[in-house]
C-alpha positions as CSV (number, residue, x, y, z in Angstrom):
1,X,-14.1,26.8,31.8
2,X,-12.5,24.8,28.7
3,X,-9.4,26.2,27.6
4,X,-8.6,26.5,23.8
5,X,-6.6,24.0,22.3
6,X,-5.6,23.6,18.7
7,X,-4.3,20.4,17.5
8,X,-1.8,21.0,13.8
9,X,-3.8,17.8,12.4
10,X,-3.8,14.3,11.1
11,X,-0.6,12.2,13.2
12,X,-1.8,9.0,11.2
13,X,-4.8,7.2,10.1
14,X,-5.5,3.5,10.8
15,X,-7.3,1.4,8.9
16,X,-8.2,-2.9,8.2
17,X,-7.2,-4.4,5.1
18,X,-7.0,-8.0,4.2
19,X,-3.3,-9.8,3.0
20,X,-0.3,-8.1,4.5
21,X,1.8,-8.8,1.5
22,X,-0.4,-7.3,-0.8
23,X,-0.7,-4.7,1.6
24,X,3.2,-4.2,1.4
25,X,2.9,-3.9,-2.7
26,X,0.6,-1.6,-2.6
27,X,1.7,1.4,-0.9
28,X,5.2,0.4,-1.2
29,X,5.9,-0.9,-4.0
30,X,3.0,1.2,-5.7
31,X,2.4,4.4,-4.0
32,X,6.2,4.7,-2.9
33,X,5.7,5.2,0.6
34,X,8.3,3.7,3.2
35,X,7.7,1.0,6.1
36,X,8.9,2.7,8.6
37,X,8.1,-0.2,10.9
38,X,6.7,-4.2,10.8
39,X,5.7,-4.6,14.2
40,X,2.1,-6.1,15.6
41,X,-1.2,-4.7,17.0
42,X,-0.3,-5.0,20.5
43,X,-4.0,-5.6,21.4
44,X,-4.0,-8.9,19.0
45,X,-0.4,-9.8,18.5
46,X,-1.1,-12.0,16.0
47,X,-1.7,-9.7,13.7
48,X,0.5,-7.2,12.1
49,X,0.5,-3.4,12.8
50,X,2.5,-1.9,9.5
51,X,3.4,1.8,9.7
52,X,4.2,3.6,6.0
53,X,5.2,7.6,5.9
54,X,8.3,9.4,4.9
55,X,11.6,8.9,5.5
56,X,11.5,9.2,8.7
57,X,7.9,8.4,9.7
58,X,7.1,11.8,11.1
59,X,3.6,12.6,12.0
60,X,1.0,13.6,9.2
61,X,2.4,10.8,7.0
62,X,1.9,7.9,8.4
63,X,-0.9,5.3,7.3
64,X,-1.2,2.7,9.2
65,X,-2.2,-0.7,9.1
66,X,-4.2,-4.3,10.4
67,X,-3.9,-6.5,7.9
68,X,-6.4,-9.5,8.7
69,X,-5.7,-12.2,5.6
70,X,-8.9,-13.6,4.8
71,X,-11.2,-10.9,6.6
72,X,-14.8,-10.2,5.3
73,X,-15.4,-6.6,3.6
74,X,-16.3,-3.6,5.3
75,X,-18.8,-1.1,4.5
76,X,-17.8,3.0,4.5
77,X,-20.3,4.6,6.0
78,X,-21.3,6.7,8.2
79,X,-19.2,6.9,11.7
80,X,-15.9,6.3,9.6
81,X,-13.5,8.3,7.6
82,X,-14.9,7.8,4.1
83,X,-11.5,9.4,1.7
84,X,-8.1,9.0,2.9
85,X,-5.9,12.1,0.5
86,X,-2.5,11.9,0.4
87,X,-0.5,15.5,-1.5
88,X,1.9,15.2,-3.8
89,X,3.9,17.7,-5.1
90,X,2.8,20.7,-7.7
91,X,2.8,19.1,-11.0
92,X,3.1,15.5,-9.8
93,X,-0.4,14.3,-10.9
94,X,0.7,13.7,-14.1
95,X,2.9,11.2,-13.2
96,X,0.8,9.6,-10.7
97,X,-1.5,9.0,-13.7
98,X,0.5,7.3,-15.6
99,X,2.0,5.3,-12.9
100,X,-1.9,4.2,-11.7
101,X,-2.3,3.1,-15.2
102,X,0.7,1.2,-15.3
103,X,0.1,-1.0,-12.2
104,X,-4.0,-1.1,-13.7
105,X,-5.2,1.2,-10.6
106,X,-8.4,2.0,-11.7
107,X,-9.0,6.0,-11.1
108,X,-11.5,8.5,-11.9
109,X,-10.7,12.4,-11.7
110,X,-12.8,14.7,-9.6
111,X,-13.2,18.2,-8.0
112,X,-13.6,19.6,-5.0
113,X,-13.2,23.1,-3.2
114,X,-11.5,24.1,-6.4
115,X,-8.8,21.0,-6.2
116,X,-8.5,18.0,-9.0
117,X,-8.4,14.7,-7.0
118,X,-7.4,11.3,-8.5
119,X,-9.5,9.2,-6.5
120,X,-9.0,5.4,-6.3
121,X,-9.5,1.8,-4.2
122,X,-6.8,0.2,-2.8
123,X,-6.7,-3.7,-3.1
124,X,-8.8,-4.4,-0.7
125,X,-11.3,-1.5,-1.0
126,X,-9.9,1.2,1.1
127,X,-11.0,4.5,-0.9
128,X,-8.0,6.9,-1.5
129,X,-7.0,10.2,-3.4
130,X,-4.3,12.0,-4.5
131,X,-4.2,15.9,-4.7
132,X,-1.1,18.1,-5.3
133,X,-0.5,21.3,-3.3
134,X,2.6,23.8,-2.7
135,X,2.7,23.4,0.9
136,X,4.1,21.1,3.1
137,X,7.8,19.9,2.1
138,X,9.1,17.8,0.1
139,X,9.4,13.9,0.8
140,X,13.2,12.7,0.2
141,X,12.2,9.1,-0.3
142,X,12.6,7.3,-3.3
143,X,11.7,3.5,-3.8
144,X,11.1,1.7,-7.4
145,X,9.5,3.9,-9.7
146,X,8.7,6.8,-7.6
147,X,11.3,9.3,-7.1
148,X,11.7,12.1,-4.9
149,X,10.5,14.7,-6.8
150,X,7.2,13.2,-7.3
151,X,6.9,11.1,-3.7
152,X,4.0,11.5,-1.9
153,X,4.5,13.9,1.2
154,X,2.2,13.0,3.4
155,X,-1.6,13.5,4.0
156,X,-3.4,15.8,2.3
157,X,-6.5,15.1,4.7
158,X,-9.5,13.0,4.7
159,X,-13.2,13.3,4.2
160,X,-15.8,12.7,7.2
161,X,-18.6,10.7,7.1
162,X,-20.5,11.5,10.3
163,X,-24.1,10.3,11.4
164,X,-24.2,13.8,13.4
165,X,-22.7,16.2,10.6
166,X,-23.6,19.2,12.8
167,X,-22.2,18.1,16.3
168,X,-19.2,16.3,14.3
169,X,-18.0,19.9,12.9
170,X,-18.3,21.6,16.0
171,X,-16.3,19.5,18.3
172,X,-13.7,19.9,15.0
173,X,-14.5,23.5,15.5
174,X,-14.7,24.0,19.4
175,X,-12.8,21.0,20.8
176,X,-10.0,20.2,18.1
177,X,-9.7,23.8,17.5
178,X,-9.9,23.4,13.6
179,X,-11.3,26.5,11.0
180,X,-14.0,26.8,9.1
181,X,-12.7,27.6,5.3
182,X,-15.6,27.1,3.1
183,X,-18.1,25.0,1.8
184,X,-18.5,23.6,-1.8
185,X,-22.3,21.2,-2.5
186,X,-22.5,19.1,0.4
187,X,-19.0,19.3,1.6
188,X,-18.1,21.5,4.4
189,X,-14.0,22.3,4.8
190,X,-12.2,22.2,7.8
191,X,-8.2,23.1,8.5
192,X,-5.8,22.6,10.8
193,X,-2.5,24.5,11.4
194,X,0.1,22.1,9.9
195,X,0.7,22.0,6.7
196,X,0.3,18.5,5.7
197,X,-2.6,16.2,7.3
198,X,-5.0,19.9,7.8
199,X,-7.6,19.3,5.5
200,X,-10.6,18.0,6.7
201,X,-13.9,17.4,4.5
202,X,-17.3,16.6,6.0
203,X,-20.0,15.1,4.0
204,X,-23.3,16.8,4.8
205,X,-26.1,14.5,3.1
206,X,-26.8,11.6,4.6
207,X,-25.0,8.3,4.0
208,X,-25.8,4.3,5.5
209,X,-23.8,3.3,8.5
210,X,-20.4,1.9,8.1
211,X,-19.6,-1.6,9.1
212,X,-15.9,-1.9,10.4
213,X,-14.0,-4.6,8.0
214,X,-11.5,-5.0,5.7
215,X,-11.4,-2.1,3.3
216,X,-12.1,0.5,6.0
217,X,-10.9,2.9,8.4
218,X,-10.5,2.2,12.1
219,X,-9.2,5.6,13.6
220,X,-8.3,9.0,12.7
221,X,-5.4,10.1,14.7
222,X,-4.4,13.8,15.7
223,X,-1.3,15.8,17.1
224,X,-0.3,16.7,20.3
225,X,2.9,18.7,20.3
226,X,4.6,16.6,22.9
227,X,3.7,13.8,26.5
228,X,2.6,17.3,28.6
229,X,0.2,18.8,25.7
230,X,-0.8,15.4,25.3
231,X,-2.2,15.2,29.2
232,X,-3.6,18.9,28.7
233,X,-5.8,16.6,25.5
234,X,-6.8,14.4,27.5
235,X,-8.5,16.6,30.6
236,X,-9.8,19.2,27.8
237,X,-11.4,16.4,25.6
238,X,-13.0,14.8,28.9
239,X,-14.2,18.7,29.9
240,X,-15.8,18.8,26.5
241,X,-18.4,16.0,27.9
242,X,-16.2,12.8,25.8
243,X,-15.2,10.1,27.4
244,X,-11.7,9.4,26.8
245,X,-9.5,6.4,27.7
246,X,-6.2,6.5,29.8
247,X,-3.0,6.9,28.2
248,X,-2.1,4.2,26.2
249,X,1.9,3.3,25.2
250,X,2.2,3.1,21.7
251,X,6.0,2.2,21.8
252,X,6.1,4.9,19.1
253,X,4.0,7.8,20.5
254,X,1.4,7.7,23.7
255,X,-2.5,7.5,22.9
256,X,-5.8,8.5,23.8
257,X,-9.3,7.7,22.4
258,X,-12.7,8.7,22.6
259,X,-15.5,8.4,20.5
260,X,-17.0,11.7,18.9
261,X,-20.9,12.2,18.5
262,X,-21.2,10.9,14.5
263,X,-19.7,7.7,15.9
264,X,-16.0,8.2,14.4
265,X,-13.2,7.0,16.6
266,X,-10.6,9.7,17.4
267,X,-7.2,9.2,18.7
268,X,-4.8,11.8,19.9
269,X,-1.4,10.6,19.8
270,X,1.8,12.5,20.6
271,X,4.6,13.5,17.9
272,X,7.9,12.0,20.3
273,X,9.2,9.4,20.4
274,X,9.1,9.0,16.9
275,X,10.0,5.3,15.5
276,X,13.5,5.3,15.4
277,X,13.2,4.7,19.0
278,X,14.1,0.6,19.0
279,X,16.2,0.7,16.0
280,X,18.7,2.6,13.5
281,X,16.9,5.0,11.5
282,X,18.4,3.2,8.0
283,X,17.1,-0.1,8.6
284,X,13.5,0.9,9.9
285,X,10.7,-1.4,8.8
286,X,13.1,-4.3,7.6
287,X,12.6,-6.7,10.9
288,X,9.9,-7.8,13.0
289,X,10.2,-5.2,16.1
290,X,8.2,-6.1,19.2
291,X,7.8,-4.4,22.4
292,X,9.4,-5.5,25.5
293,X,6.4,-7.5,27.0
294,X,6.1,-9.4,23.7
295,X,9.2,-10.2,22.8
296,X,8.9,-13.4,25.3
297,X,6.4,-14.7,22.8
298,X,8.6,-13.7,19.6
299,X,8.6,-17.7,18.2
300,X,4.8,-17.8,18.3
301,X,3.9,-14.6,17.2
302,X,6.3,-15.1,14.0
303,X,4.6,-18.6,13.5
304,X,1.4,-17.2,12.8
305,X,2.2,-14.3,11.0
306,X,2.3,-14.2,7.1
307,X,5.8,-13.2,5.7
308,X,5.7,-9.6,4.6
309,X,8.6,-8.1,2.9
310,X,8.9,-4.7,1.1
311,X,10.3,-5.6,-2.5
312,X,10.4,-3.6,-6.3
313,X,7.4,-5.0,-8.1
314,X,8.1,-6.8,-11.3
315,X,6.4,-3.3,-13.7
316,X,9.7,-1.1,-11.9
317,X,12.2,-3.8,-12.4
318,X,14.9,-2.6,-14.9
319,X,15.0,-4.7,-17.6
């Protein structure tokens, strides 16, 4: 027998992009979102893993990063998350207009279940959207031109494109223990119980495979409340007929993966311990932070690595 389990949604979403300083700009210094930690993928250490959320980092805020300088271009496709949405607050997509204009962010304006998106590329091709909803509070970070009152919360969800639509929306149904909301053309609405990070849209109509590269996702990850939820995860997802790897430490929450039947790459990761972990909470994302087993080979990871620094772009300078 499979027991029930309901994940609250979206922990964070990974993806590859190309330079890490112009990774930094961008959804720093353009979208207002905080590093929250500069540390490295601890599977290729000489690349960067940059974390960007809230204040705090908390889970369904945080993107995620591997920024590969130099790297060839994806393809979205099928077996990858196609739309990554942040929310913003009511009201606020006026002024995230404006400010896409300003920094000459291309953007077009669509609709879907009801909901005006502004949907745009990031610099190195990584499709995005913003949508503005009541729920879910309140960021309370501010950073160059984006204050408070308008700062992006946190996820609004992601779209789905799955080569197996049908056996990718049941396992969101019957294994992740997501709800069925609605459908609107070819998209199918999915939601979780949190309230930021639980939307999830699935394309129905076909689309081409996805080819991993910069300009793409590489994992989805979801919410498990805490380490012994995250073991129940594990046993339920592999009773579900998914093979799932061991627990993996993240330094900054424990991990699992598997991959579901449309060929997207899940992760389950736990909320604790958080980020402020291996450093004060005020100064989070300012240094290089490595984990213990690395920090041996601190002088030759920092001689390959790009400098990457969070800084006000020259359009929010006062002058």
């Amino acid at each position: 027998m499979i027991v029930e389990k309901r994940t609250s949604g979206i922990h964070h979403i990974t993806a590859i992009v190309g330079n890490p300083q112009e990774n930094v700009d961008f959804y720093a210094g353009v979208l207002g979102l905080r590093l929250v930690k500069k540390t490295v993928n601890f599977d290729d250490p000489g690349t960067y893993h940059l974390y960007f959320g809230d204040e705090e980092g908390s889970p369904g805020t945080i993107m995620t990063f591997f920024p590969w300088p130099g790297a060839y271009s994806g393809r979205t496709g099928a077996g990858q998350v196609g739309v990554t949405a942040f929310v913003v607050p009511e009201g606020a997509l006026t002024f995230w207009e404006e400010r896409l204009t300003k920094f000459n962010v291309a953007f077009e304006k669509t609709e879907r279940f009801g909901e005006q998106y502004l949907a745009f590329d990031d610099p190195h091709g990584l499709h995005l959207e913003l949508v503005s909803r009541s729920e879910g509070k309140n960021s309370t970070w501010s950073f160059g031109g984006v204050s408070a009152e308008v700062a992006i919360k946190g996820f609004g969800g992601a779209v789905l494109l799955s080569g197996a639509p049908q056996k990718t929306m049941r396992l969101l149904t019957d294994v992740m223990g997501l709800e069925k909301t609605g459908e609107d053309g070819n998209f199918i609405r999915f939601r979780a119980a949190s309230d930021l990070g639980n939307i999830i849209d699935i394309k129905t109509s076909a689309v081409g495979r996805g080819t991993m590269g910069a300009g793409t996702v590489h994992h989805i990850a979801w919410r498990a409340s805490d380490y012994v939820d995250h073991e129940n995860w594990r046993s339920h997802v592999q009773q579900s007929g998914f093979e799932v790897t061991p627990v993996i430490d993240r330094q900054y929450f424990n991990a699992i993966y598997f991959r579901e039947s449309g060929g997207i790459l899940f992760e389950i990761a736990t909320d604790p311990p958080g980020f402020a972990r291996d450093e004060p909470k005020d100064i989070m994302g300012k240094n290089l932070l490595l984990p213990p087993w690395l920090e041996p080979e601190r002088e030759k990871i920092e001689s390959v690595l790009m400098p990457a620094e969070v800084r006000v772009l020259k359009e929010d300078e006062v002058k």
